[in-house]
C-alpha positions in Angstrom: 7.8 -12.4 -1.7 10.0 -9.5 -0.7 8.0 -6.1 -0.3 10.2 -2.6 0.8 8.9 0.2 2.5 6.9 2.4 0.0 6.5 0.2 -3.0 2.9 0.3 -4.6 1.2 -2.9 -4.4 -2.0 -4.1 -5.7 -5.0 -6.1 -3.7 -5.4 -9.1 -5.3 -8.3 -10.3 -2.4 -10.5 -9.1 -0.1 -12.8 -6.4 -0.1 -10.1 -4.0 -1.1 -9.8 -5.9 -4.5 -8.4 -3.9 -7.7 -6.8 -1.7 -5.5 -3.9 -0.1 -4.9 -1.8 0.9 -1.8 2.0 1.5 -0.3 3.5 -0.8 1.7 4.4 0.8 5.7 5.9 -2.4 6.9 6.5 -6.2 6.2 7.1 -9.2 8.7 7.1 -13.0 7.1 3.7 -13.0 6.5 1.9 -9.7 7.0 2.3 -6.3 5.2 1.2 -3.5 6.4 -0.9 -1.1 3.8 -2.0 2.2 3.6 -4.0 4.6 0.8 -4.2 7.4 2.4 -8.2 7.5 2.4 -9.8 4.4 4.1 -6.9 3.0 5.7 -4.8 6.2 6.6 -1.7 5.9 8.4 -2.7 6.6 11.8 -4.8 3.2 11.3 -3.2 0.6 8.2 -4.8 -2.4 7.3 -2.4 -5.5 7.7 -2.9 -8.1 4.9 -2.2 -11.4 4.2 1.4 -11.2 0.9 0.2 -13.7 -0.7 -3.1 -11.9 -1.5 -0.9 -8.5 -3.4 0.7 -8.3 -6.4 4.0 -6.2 -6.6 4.7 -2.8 -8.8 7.7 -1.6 -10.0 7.2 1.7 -8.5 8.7 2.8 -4.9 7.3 6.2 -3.3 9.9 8.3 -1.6 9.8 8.9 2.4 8.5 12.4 1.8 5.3 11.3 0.5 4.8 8.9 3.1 4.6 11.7 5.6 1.2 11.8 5.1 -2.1 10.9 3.9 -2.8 13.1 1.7 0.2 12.6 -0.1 -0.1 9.0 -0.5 -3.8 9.2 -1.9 -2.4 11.9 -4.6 0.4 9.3 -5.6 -1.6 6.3 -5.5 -4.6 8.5 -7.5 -3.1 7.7 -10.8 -3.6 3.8 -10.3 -6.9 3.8 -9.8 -9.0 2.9 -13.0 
């Protein structure tokens, strides 16, 4: 599965289940995620791409700048 930088992505597994977070980096088998509140980018949670589903949507490099930013952007996700 091919993630980018900034796309939205939802936890399919884990404890993080049902939710949602951007994408900071991708390698063959790992993405790296962050939502701005429990996994912040100064420490992202690296997870397993076959356990996220894909969104459509693709935050600019502004918000990633920082946390607060991403958990406003990701806010309208959650349920």
């Amino acid at each position: 599965m091919d993630f980018m930088r900034g796309q939205v992505v939802k936890s399919l597994a884990g404890r993080d289940k049902r939710n949602f977070f951007v994408v900071l980096h991708c390698d063959e088998k790992y993405v790296t995620i962050a939502d701005g509140v429990l996994h912040k980018l100064e420490k992202p949670k690296k997870k397993n791409s076959r356990h996220l589903a894909v969104t459509n949507t693709v935050l600019s490099d502004d918000i990633l700048e920082n946390n607060k930013r991403i958990h406003n952007a990701l806010r309208q996700y959650s349920a």
